[in-house]
N, C-alpha and C positions, 0 to 999 in steps of 0.2 A: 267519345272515347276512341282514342287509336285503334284498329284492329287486333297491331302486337300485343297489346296491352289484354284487349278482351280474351284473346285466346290463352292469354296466361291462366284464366279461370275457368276454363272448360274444365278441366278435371273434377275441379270442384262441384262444377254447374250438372256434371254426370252423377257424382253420388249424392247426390243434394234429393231428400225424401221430398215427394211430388206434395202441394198441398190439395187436390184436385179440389173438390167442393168449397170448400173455405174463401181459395179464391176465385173460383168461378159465381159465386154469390154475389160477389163485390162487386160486381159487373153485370148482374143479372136482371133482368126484367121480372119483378112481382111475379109476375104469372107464371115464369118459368123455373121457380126457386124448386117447386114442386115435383122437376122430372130431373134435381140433381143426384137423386140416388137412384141403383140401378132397377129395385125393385119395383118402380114406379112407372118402368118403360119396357122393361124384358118381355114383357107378356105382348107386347105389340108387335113382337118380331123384325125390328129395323132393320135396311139394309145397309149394307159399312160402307165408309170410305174412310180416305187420310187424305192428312195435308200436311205441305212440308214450312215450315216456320224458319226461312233459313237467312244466316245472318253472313256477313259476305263483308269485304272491304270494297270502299269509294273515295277515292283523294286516301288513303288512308287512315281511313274514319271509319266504324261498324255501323254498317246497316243492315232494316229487315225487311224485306220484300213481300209486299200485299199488293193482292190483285183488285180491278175496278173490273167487276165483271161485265160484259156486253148486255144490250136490252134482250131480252127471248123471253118468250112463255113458258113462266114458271114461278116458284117462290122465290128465288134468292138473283133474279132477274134484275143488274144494277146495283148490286151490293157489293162492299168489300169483303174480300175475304183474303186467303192464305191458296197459293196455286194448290191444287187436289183436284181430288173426284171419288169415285166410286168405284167399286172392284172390281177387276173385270178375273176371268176364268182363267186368264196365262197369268196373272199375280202371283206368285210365288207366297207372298206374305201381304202383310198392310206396308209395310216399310216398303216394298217392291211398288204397290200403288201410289204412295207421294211421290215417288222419285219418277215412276212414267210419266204421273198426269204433269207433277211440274215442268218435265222434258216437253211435253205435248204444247202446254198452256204457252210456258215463256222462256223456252229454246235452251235451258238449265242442262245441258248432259249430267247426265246421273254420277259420273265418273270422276265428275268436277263437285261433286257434296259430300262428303264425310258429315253420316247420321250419327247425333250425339246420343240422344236418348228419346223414348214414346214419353211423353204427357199423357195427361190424363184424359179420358175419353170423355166425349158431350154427344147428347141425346139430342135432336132437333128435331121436337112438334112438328112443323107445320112439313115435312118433307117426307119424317119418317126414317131419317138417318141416322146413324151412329156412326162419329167421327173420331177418329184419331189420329191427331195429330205427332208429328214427329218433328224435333229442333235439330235444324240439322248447319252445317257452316261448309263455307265454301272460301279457300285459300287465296282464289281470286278475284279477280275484278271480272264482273259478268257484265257480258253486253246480252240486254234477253233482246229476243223476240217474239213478241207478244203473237198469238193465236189470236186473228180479228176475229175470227167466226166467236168468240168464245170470252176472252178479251181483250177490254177498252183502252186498258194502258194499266204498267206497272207502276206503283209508289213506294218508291226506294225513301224509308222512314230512317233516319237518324238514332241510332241506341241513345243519344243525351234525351233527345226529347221523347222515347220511347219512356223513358225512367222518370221524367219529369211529370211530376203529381198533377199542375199545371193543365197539362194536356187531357185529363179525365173533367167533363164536365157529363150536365143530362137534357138531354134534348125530347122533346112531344113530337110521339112517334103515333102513323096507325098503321099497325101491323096482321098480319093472319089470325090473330086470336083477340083484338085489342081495336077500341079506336080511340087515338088523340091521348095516350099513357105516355107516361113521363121513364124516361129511362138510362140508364146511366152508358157512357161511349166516351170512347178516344176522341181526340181530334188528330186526323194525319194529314197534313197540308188543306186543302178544302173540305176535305168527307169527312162524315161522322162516319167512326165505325163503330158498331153493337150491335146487341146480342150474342152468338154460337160465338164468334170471333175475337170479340170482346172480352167472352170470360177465357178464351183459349190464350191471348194477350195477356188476361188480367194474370194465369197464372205462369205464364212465363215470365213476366217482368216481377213478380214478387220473388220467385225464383231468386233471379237473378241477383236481385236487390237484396237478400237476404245473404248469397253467397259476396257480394262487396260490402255488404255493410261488416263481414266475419273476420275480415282485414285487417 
């Protein structure tokens, strides 16, 4: 889909009521169906981060920017995700944190994103995090610069194949809480992506998909 085109629907994609759980299930690994409501994790006291979900022109075609994170010691060590991080004490808000770390990760100026709306927040087991994500767009064509320390290279995904059903299959995963489970993920050029990212994907693309099907 053209850019012009997508950003005709932003208004709509702003008041458009979040489906958080519903679609985050769709996407969900068995084992994690469990810490979809809040009462299930609150008592664990996680620590926040955000991440920014932002959707940009290329040739003049909308795309969404996922990161190929670098190898390091930890959980999410070579995983795709959405450029973010974790709060730090000059954060102003959680919105203020997507917009640093995406600046940090993949050379994004903050200045150059107009934040559309917060999604719905995910709880992640094995880290202990509480994410929130934010969809945000950016008017231009972005050259990133990827943070090597941190990551691998950026995957500029296509919104046709973002919306294309196609693209969801389930792959045998062994994970932090699991060995050799079967679980349901994107495909975005070579990588699988799922789990936390998956259902943050699964409910922005129903989003979406629900404000053009309204057409």
């Amino acid at each position: 889909m053209q850019f012009q085109d997508f950003i005709k629907y932003i208004p709509k994609i702003e008041k458009e009521k979040l489906l958080a759980e519903d679609a985050h299930a769709k996407m969900a690994p068995l084992e994690r169906i469990s810490f979809l409501k809040e009462e299930n994790y609150i008592d664990k006291n996680p620590r926040e981060a955000a991440v920014l979900m932002l959707f940009y022109p290329k040739d003049k075609e909308t795309h969404l920017a996922l990161i190929v994170r670098n190898t390091y010691p930890g959980v999410h060590s070579s995983q795709i995700g959405f450029p973010g991080g974790k709060v730090e004490l000059t954060d102003k808000n959680l919105e203020e944190t997507a917009l640093r770390e995406t600046h940090e990760e993949v050379g994004v100026s903050p200045d150059k994103v107009e934040i559309i709306k917060p999604f719905s927040k995910i709880y992640i087991p094995p880290s202990n995090f509480l994410v929130s994500p934010f969809m945000g767009i950016s008017h231009h064509e972005l050259s990133f610069i990827p943070d090597l320390d941190e990551v691998k290279r950026v995957l500029e995904f296509p919104l046709v194949q973002f919306l294309d059903e196609n693209r969801i299959t389930r792959v045998k995963m062994t994970t932090s809480y699991a060995t050799d489970i079967e679980v349901p993920a994107f495909m975005v050029d070579k990588y699988i992506v799922w789990g936390a990212t998956a259902m943050m994907m699964s409910e922005l693309k129903e989003t979406i998909k629900i404000v053009l099907n309204s057409v």
